[in-house]
C-alpha positions in Angstrom: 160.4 197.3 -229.6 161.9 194.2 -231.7 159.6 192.3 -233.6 160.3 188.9 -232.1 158.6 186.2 -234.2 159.3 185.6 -238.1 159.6 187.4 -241.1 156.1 186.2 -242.6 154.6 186.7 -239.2 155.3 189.9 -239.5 154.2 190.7 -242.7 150.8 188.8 -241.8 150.5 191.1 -239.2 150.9 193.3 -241.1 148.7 192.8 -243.9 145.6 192.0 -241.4 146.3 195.4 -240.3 146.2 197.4 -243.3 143.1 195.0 -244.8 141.1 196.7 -241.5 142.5 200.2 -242.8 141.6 199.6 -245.7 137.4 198.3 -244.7 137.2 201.4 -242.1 138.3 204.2 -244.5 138.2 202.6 -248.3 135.6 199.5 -248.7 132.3 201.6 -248.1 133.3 204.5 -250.3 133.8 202.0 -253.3 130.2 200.7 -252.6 128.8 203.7 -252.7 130.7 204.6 -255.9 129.6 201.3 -257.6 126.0 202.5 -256.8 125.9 205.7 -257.6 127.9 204.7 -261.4 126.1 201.5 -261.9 122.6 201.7 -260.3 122.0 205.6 -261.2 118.3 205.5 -262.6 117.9 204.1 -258.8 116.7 207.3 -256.7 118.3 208.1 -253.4 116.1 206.3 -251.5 116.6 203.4 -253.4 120.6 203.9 -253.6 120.5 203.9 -249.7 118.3 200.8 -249.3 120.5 199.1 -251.6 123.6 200.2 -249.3 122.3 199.0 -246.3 121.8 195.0 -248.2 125.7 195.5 -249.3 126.5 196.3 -245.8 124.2 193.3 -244.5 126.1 190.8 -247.1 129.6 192.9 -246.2 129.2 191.3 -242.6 128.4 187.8 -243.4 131.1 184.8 -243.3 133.8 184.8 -245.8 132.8 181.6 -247.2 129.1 183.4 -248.3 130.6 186.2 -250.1 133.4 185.0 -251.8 136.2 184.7 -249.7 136.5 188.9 -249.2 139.0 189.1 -246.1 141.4 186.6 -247.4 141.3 187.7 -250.5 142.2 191.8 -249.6 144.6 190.3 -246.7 146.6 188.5 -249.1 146.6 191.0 -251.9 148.3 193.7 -248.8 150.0 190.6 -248.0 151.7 190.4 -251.4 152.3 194.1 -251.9 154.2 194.7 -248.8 156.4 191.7 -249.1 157.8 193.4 -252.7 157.9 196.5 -251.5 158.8 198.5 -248.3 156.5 201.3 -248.6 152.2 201.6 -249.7 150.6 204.5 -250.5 147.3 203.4 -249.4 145.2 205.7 -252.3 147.9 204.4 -254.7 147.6 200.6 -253.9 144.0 201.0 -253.8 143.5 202.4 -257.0 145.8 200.4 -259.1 146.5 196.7 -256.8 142.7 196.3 -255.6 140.9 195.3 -259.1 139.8 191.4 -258.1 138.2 192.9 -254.9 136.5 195.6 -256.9 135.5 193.4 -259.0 134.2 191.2 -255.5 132.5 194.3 -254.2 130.6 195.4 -257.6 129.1 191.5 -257.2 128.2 192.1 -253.8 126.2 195.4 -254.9 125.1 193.8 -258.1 123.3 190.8 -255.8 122.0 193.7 -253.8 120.3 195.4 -256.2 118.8 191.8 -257.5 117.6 191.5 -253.7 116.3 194.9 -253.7 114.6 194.9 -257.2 113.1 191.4 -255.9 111.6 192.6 -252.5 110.3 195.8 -254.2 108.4 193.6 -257.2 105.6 192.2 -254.8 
C-alpha cells in the first residue's frame, strides 16, 4: 500500500496511533506506580479507590484535565518526525516527563477527592 496523502498526515497518523498504544499498554501502569510511590501510607483499599477517581478524571474532556491527548499526540508527534525508529519503553522512559508530570496531578487531585469524601 502507498501512503497517499502528505508527509505530516502521515506522521499525525501516526502519532494518534502510537498515543492509543501508548494509553492501552503504558498510561495505567504509571498511575498505579505514582500511587504506590507517592500515596504509600494509603492501604490497598484505599490505593484502588484512588485508582478508580484517576481513571474517572482519565476519561473526561481534554480541556478538564489539562490538555492530556494532545499533549502525548504531539510529544509521539515530535519524536517520530526526528527519528525513524521508537522504542516504545525507551521513549517512555526518557521523552514522556511533562505527561508524567500531567498524570502525577491527575492522581495527586485524586487523592485530594478521596481524602475529601473519606473526611465526613
Amino acid at each position: 500500500m502507498i501512503w497517499n496523502g502528505s508527509e505530516n498526515e502521515f506522521y499525525e497518523v501516526a502519532a494518534i496511533v502510537l498515543k492509543s498504544a501508548i494509553e492501552r499498554f503504558y498510561e495505567k501502569e504509571i498511575i498505579r506506580k505514582c500511587v504506590k510511590q507517592n500515596y504509600f501510607y494509603l492501604d490497598e483499599m484505599e490505593q484502588e479507590y484512588v485508582l478508580k477517581i484517576s481513571n474517572q478524571i482519565m476519561n473526561l474532556p481534554d480541556n478538564k484535565i489539562g490538555y492530556k491527548n494532545k499533549l502525548l499526540k504531539n510529544l509521539v508527534k515530535k519524536y517520530i518526525m526526528e527519528n525513524k525508529a521508537i522504542v516504545m519503553d525507551g521513549f517512555m522512559n526518557f521523552r514522556t516527563k511533562e505527561y508524567k508530570d500531567l498524570l502525577d496531578n491527575i492522581v495527586e487531585v485524586s487523592v485530594v477527592s478521596f481524602l475529601e469524601l473519606t473526611s465526613f
